[in-house]
C-alpha positions, 0 to 999 in steps of 0.5 A, spaced: 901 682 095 906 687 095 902 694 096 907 698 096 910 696 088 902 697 086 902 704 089 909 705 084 906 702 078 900 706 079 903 713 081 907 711 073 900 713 070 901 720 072 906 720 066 901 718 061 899 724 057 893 726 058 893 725 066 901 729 065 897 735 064 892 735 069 898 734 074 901 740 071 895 744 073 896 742 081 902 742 081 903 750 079 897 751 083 899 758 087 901 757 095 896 761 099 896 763 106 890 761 112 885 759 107 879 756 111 875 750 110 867 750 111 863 743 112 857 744 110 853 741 104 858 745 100 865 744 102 867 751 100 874 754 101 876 761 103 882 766 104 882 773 106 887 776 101 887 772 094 888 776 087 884 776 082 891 773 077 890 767 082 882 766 082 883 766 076 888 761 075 885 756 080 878 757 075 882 754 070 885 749 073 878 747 077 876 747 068 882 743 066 880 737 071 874 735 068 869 731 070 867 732 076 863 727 079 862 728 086 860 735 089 859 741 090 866 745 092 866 752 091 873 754 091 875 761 092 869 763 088 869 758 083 863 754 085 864 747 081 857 744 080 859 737 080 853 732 076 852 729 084 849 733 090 853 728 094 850 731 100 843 729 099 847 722 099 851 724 106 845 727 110 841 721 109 846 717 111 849 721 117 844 719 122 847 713 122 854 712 124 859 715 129 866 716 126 869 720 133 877 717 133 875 711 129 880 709 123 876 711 118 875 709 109 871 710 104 872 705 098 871 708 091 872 716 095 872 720 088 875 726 089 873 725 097 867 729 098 865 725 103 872 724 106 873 732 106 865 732 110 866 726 115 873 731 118 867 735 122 866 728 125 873 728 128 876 722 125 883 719 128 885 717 122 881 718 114 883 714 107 881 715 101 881 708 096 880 709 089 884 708 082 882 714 079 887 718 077 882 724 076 879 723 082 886 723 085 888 729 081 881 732 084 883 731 090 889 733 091 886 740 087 882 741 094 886 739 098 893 742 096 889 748 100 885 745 105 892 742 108 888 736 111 891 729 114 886 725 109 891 719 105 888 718 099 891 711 095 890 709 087 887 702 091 881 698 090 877 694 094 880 688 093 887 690 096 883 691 103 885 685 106 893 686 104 893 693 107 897 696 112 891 697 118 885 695 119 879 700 120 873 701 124 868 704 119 868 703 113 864 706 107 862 703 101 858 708 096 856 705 090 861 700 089 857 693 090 855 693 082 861 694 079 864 688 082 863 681 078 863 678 085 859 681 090 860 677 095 867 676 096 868 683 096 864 683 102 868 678 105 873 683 103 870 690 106 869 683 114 877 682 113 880 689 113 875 691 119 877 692 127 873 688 131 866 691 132 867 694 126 861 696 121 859 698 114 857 703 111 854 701 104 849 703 098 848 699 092 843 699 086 837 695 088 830 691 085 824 691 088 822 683 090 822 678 096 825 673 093 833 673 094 835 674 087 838 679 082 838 682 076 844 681 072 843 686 066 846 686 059 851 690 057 849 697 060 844 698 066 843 705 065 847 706 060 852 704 065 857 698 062 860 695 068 854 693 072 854 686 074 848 684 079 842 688 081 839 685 087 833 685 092 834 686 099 835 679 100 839 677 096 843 683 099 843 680 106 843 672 104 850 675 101 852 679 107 850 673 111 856 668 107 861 675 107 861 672 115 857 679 118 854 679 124 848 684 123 844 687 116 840 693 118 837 696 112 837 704 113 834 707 107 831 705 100 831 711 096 830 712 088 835 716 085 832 722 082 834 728 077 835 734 083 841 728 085 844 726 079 843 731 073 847 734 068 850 740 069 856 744 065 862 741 069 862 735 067 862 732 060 856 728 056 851 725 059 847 724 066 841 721 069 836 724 065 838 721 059 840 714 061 832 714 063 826 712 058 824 718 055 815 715 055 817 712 063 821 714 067 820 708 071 825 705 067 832 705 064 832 706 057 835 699 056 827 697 059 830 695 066 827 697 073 829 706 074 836 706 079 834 705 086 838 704 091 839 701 098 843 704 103 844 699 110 849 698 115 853 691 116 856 689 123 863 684 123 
């Protein structure tokens, strides 16, 4: 697999019209001298000496990137309330991994919220995988003033095993069910760590003993490409043919309407409507609410 040609048929998609004219927005950004960076549950920028034109032109351009998924930001006085209260998701997990000079990725990063969060960690290297063309465009509005070393690519799970290094940690959010085959793409996430390397990963999940999954229709929460939803055990019995070494589950969380709600930054629906309005124990095709399991996997 040639990477480097798939990176130059996916950087063509910033010619199609709509992306065209989010790219313009970035591009015409204004330059902006000693801008800070804080790492808290809001990744927020800041800078000493900015005018109001240019508060007002990057507001714009923050408008003109819509949806926003992934947050929140505050840039320079815009506060982008994006539908994810990421750092909900974040601060669970932070108990549980190191990234101090480790090779670090986050597969499926959306804008790199997360990846912008784990620099505190003092990574030796962070990238960013998602084919998203927005969720790069995003990304590139944060850090066209927070000047990180972040590498973002316009690739997917499925190009790990081809790439350039391999990686001690890998994060893996809410990628799992969009996959049709789970477990090779566990066997993708074990092929592309360092020895002794680790996963990070959450997926929905179904309460049971068995190991089995529920494979929904059409939607599952409104959501067209989910393929599987399984118990836990069905979860470690796929790990375990992925060839990996340890399956330690950290949290089960039930996703809720203080994560994942709808909010003025983002375009139609969120998680209040993908529930059934008499049971909000189920979604409105009457499967099991979104729960997911948040577990930490070992080569």
């Amino acid at each position: 697999m040639n990477l480097e040609e798939i990176r130059i048929e996916r950087g063509k998609c910033f010619g199609w019209k709509d992306n065209k004219v989010r790219k313009a927005l970035v591009d015409n950004l204004p330059v902006l001298d000693d801008c800070q960076l804080s790492l808290q549950d809001k990744v927020t920028l800041t800078c000493k000496d900015i005018s109001e034109e240019n508060k007002q032109l990057i507001h714009e351009s923050a408008v003109g990137l819509k949806p926003w998924r992934k947050g929140p930001f505050e840039v320079f006085d815009t506060y982008i309330d994006a539908e994810w209260q990421s750092f909900i998701k974040y601060n669970l997990l932070r108990p549980y991994f190191n990234l101090e000079n480790k090779i670090v990725g986050d597969i499926g990063c959306n804008n790199g919220y997360y990846l912008f969060r784990m620099l505190e960690d003092n990574p030796k290297k962070l990238v960013g995988f998602d084919p998203s063309a927005l969720c790069k465009l995003q990304f590139d509005f944060i850090n066209h003033f927070a000047k990180t070393d972040i590498k973002f690519e316009l690739l997917g799970v499925e190009h790990l095993p081809f790439y350039e290094h391999k990686f001690d940690v890998l994060f893996c959010l809410g990628v799992l069910y969009h996959r049709s085959d789970p477990v090779k793409t566990l066997k993708e996430l074990h092929k592309a760590l360092n020895k002794d390397g680790e996963v990070l990963l959450d997926t929905f999940m179904i309460d049971g003993d068995e190991p089995k999954a529920l494979c929904p229709g059409k939607t599952y929460s409104k959501i067209p490409n989910i393929y599987f939803v399984p118990t836990v055990n069905a979860l470690k019995n796929w790990s375990e043919k992925a060839k990996f070494s340890s399956f330690e589950v950290l949290e089960i969380k039930k996703t809720d309407l203080d994560e994942q709600r709808k909010t003025e930054w983002i375009l139609g629906e969120s998680l209040g409507d993908f529930l059934d309005k008499n049971n909000p124990e189920l979604t409105i095709e009457g499967y099991p609410a979104p729960k997911r399991v948040y577990v930490k996997l070992k080569k």
